[in-house]
N, C-alpha and C positions, 0 to 999 in steps of 0.2 A: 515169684519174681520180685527183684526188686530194685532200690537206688541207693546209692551209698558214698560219699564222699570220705577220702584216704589221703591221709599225708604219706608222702614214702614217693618208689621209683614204678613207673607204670612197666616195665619190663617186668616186674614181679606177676602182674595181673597174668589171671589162669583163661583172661575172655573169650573167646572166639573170634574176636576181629578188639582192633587195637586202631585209636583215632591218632595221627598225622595231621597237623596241620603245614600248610605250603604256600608258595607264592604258584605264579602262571608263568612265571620266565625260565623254570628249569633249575634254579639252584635251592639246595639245603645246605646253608654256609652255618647257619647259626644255631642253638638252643635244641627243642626235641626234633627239629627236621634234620641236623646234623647226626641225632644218634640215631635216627632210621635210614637216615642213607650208610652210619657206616657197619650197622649190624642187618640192614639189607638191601645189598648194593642192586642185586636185578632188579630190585622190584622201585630203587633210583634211576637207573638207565631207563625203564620203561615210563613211569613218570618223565624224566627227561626228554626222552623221544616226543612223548604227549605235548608237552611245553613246546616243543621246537618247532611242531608241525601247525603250533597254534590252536590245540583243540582244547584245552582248558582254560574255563572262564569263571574269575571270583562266586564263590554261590555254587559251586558244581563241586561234586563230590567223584574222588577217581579211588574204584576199589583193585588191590592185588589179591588176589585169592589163590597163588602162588605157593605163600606160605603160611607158615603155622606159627604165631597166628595170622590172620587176614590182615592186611592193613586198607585203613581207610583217608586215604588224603582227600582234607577237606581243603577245598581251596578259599584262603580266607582274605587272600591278599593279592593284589593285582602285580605289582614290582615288590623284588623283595626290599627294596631304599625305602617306601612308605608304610605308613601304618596299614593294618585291618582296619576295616569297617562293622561296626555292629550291622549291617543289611545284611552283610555277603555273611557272616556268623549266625543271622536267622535263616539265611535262606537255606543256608548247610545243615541244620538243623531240621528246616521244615522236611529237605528231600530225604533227608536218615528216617523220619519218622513214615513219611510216603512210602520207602522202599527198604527197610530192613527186614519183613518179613519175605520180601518176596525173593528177597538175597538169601532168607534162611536161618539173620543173626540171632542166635538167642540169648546171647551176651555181648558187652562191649566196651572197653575200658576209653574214656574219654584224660585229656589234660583239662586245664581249665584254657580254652581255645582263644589266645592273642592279649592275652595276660602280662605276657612277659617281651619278646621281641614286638608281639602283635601293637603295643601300644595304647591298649586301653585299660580304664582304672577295674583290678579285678572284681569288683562290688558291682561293676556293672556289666561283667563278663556272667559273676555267678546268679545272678537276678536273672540274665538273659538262656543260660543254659537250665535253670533251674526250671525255670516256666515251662520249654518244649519237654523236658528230659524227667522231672519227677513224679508224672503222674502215667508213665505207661507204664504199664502190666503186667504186660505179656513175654518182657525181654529184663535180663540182669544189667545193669547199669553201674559202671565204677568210675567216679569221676578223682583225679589225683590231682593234689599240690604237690609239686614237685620238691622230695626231701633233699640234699646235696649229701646229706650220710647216709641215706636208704644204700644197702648194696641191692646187686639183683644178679640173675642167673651165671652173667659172664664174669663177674667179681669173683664171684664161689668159686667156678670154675677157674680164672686165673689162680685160685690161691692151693688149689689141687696140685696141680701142674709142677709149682713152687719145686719141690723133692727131684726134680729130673735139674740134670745139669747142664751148667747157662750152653757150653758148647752143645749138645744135642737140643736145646731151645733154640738157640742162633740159629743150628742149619736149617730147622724146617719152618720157621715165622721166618729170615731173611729179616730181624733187628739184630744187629751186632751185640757181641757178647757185654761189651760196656753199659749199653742201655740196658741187659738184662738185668744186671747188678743194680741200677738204680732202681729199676722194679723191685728186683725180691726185696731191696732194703727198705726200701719204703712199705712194702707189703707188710713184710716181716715185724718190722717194727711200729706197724699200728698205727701209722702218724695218716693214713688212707683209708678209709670204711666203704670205697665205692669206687667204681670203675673212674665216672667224673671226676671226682676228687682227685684219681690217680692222674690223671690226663692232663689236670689243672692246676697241678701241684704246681708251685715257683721256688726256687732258689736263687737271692737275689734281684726276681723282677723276671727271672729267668724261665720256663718253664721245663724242668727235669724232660720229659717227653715230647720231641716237636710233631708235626703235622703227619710228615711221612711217615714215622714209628706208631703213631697212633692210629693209622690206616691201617697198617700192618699186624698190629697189636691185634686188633676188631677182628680183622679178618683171621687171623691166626687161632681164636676164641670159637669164633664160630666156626671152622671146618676143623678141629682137631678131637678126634674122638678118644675124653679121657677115661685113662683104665685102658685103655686098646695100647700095648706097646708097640704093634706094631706103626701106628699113626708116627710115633718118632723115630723110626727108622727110614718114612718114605721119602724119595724124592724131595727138595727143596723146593715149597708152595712156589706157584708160580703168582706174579700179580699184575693186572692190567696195566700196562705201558702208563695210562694217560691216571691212575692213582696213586701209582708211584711217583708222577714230575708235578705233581700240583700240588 
């Protein structure tokens, strides 16, 4: 077993559960809690559901084990308008280490947890994770800096895909054929090494891809099974009412 710290994108990680960090009011507006609510939206709604009914509290840890991999939202932040606190970051820490066996984990990819949105200085993030996290044993431990070039599973996959024509892309993602075109071309021409980058590409201040498209995008990624032609012949995806108007 071991501990190991990686530059690059935690999507790549092979772990068996995968850390999330969140607020306790129900949203992931920003940074890695945006790309897990938008590469796994049930496992956002249920989170959601939790936050609304009031049952998560900074320092508690909410597992989905739904999917593959597991996600572990750690709750590090009270509103998501304030900082994290180093307490609520040890105390999530202390219960991972109380309770991953009994969960089963035997790997687990962490970020560097409130580094970034979270608001504290990272040298005092990686002292604080490095104490609970570098001397257990018994489990595989991957801690990531987040690369903004790292590609990761759904980038590949988009660039698959690429070869099938924009109208048969439009009908069954439901992005119009014009945003296709800025995809493949930004694809194609290299100027993108990762889904982020793709997402957050700007033209004039502008961003190539907006909110809706890139809901669409994710989702599009993740249900479309590539190599299977029949996947682009079916049905045009259908999408939740309330991620499509937000």
């Amino acid at each position: 077993m071991s501990y190991i710290e990686i530059k690059g994108n935690i999507f790549n990680s092979k772990a068996m559960a995968i850390v999330n960090t969140v607020n306790c009011v129900g949203a992931m507006g920003k940074g890695i809690a945006l790309e897990f609510k938008l590469r796994f939206p049930e496992m956002f709604k249920e989170y959601q559901k939790i936050c609304f009914q009031k049952q998560l509290s900074p320092g508690q840890i909410l597992p989905y084990r739904k999917s593959s991999p597991w996600i572990l939202n750690f709750a590090i932040k009270d509103n998501w308008k304030y900082p994290s606190k180093e307490e609520w970051i040890e105390e999530t820490l202390i219960k991972f280490k109380n309770t991953y066996k009994k969960l089963g984990i035997k790997s687990v990819a962490f970020p560097w947890m409130g580094a970034m949105n979270g608001g504290i200085p990272i040298e005092i993030i990686k002292s604080i994770m490095r104490k609970h996290l570098q001397n257990i044993e018994d489990i595989d431990i991957e801690v990531y800096e987040f690369d903004i070039l790292a590609t990761d599973p759904l980038f590949e996959k988009l660039k698959t895909i690429l070869e099938f024509s924009t109208k048969e892309l439009s009908e069954t993602s439901n992005i119009q054929t014009r945003f296709w075109i800025k995809i493949i071309e930004l694809v194609k021409s290299k100027k993108v090494n990762s889904l982020y980058e793709l997402c957050h590409y700007k033209i004039n201040e502008k961003r190539v891809i907006g909110k809706t498209n890139i809901e669409r995008l994710y989702y599009f990624l993740t249900n479309t099974k590539i190599g299977d032609t029949s996947a682009h012949s079916q049905a045009q995806l259908q999408f939740p009412q309330s991620d499509a108007q937000t």
